[in-house]
C-alpha positions in Angstrom: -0.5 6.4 3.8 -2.8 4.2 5.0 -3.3 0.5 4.4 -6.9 -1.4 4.3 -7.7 -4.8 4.6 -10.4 -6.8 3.5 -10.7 -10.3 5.0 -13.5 -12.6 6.7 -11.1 -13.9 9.2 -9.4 -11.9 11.7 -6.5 -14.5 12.2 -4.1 -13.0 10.7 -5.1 -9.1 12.0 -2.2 -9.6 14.6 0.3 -10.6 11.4 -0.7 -7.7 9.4 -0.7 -4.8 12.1 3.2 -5.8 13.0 3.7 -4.5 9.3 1.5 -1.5 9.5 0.6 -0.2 12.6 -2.1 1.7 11.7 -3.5 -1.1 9.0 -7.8 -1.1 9.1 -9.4 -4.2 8.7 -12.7 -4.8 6.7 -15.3 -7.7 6.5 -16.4 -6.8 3.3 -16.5 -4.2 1.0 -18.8 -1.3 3.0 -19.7 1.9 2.3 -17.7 2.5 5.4 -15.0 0.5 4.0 -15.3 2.8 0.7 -15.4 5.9 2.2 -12.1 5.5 3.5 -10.6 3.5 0.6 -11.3 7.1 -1.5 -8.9 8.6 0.7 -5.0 9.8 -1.3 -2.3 7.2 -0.9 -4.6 4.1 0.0 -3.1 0.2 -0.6 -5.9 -2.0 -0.3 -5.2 -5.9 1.0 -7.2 -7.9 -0.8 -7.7 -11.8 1.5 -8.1 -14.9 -0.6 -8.6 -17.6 1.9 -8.7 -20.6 0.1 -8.5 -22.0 -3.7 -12.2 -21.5 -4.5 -12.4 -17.8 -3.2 -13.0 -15.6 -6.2 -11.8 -12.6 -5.1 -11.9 -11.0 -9.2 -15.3 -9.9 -8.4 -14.2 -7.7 -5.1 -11.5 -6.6 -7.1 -13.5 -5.3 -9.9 -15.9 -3.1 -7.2 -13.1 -1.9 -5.9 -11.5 -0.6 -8.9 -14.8 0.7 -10.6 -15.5 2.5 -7.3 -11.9 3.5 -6.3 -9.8 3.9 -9.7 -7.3 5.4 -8.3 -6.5 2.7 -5.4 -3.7 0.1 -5.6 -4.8 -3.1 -4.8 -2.8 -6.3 -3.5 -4.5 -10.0 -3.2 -3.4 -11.8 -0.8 -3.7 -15.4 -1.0 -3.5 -18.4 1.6 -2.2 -20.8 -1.2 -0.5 -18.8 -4.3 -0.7 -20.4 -7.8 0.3 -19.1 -10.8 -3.3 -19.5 -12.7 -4.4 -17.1 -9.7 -2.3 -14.7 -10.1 -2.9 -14.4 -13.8 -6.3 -14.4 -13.2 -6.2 -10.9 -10.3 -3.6 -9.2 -11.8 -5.3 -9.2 -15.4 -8.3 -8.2 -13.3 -6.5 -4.9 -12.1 -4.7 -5.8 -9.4 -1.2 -4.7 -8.1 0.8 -7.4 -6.7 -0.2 -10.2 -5.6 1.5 -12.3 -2.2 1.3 -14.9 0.0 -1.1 -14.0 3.2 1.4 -15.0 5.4 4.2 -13.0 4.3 6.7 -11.3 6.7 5.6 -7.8 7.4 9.1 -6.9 5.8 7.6 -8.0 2.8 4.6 -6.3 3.2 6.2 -3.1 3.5 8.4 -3.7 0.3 5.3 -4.8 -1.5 3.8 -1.4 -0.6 6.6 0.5 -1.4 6.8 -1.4 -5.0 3.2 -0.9 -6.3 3.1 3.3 -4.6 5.9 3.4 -7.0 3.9 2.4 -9.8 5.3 -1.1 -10.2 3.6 -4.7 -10.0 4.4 -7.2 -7.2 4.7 -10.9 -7.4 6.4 -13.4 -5.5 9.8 -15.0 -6.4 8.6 -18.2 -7.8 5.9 -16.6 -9.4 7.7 -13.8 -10.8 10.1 -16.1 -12.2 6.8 -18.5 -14.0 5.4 -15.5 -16.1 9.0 -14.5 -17.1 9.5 -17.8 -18.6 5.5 -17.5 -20.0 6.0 -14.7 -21.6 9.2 -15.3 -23.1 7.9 -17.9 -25.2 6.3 -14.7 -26.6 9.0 -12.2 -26.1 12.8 -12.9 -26.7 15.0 -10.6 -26.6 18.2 -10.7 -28.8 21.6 -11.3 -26.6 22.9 -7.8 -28.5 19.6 -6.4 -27.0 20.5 -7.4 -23.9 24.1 -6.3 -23.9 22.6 -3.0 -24.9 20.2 -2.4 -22.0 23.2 -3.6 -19.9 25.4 -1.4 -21.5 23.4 1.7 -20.0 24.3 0.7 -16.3 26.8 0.7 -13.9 28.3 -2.2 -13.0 27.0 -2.7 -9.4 24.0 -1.4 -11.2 24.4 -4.6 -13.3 25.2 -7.3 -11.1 21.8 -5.8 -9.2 19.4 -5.9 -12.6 21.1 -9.4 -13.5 19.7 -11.2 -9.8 16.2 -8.8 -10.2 15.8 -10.5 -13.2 16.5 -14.1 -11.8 13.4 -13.5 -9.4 15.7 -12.6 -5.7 14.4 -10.1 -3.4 16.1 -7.1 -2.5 17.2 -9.1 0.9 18.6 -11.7 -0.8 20.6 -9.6 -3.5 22.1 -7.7 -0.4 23.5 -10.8 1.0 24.8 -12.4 -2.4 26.3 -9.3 -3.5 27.3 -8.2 0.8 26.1 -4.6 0.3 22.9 -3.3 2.3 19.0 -3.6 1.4 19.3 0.3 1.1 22.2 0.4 -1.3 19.9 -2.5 -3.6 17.2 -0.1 -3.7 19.1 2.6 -4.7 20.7 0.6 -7.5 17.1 -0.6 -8.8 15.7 2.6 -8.8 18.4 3.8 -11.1 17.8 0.9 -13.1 13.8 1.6 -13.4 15.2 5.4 -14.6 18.3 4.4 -16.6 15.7 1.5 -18.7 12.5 3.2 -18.6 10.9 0.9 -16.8 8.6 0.9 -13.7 9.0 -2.7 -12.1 11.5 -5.7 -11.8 9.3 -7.6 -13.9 10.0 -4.9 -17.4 13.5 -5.0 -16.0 13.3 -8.8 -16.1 11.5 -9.1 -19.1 14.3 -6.4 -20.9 17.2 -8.8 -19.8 15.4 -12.5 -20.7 18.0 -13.5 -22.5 19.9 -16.4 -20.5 23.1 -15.3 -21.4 23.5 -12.0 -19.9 23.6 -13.6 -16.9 26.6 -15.3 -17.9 27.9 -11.8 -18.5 30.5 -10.4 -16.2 
């Protein structure tokens, strides 16, 4: 698998190759940057440096001239307007530039899997957006919940508050491994392919009063 990255500063270069070793970094979009971008199992890194870079444009090349890519903006100052504004433009996940290459690689893993990546905070601002739209019914709830195992449970419960897989594996004391296993078999179990369906599926406040 390789990973690409498009950026017009090579600060963070150092940053990014701890995650992936073999990560390629791009200027700009070039036909030698395409050439490889067409190749199976690519994640393009998409670098928004600052507030006012309109990266949507890129994005949109990108897509019409790779469909098949998955494609992660990176951003040096998240906001929620911006994320709306990428991912409705095709993209992803969507992360902070200066995430831990731990991250990274769970962002990867994520979106090759078919699901969308956002940040905690973030995560947790278009739950609450689009339940004002969406609101599941507490016996709604307790059905989907119904269909998992218990550790399964406890798992989907913190997903859908927004933690990371690190962070569930320290509140619950069982391993990063173990809360990957336990999402994916919620993903099957729901028929859902990220933790933002799953988090959307179990909206309702008081399942995570449920025990």
């Amino acid at each position: 698998m390789q990973n690409l990255f498009i950026t017009s500063s090579g600060k963070l270069r150092a940053d990014w190759e701890k995650a992936f070793a073999s990560a390629q970094v791009y200027a700009a979009t070039s036909p030698e940057f395409l050439k490889a971008a067409n190749k199976a199992k690519t994640v393009i890194w998409l670098h928004a440096e600052t507030p006012q870079h309109d990266v949507s444009g890129s994005l949109r090349q990108i897509l019409q001239a790779v469909p098949q890519a998955r494609v992660v903006v990176l951003s040096n100052a998240p906001s929620q307007q911006h994320a709306f504004e990428v991912m409705s433009a095709g993209a992803s996940g969507y992360c902070h530039a200066y995430s831990a290459a731990a991250v990274l690689k769970e962002v990867r893993s994520v979106i090759m899997h078919g699901g969308l990546w956002l940040g905690r905070e973030l995560l947790q601002q278009l739950i609450n957006v689009s339940t004002t739209l969406v609101s599941n019914q507490p016996d709604q709830v307790a059905d989907a919940l119904d269909k998992l195992t218990a550790r399964e449970r406890d798992v989907a419960i913190e997903v859908a508050k927004g933690l990371s897989n690190k962070e569930i594996a320290r509140l619950l004391n069982i391993t990063e491994r173990t809360v990957k296993a336990h999402i994916s078999a919620c993903f099957e179990r729901l028929k859902v392919k990220d933790r933002l369906q799953l988090a959307l599926i179990l909206n309702d406040k008081s399942s995570r009063q449920i025990n």
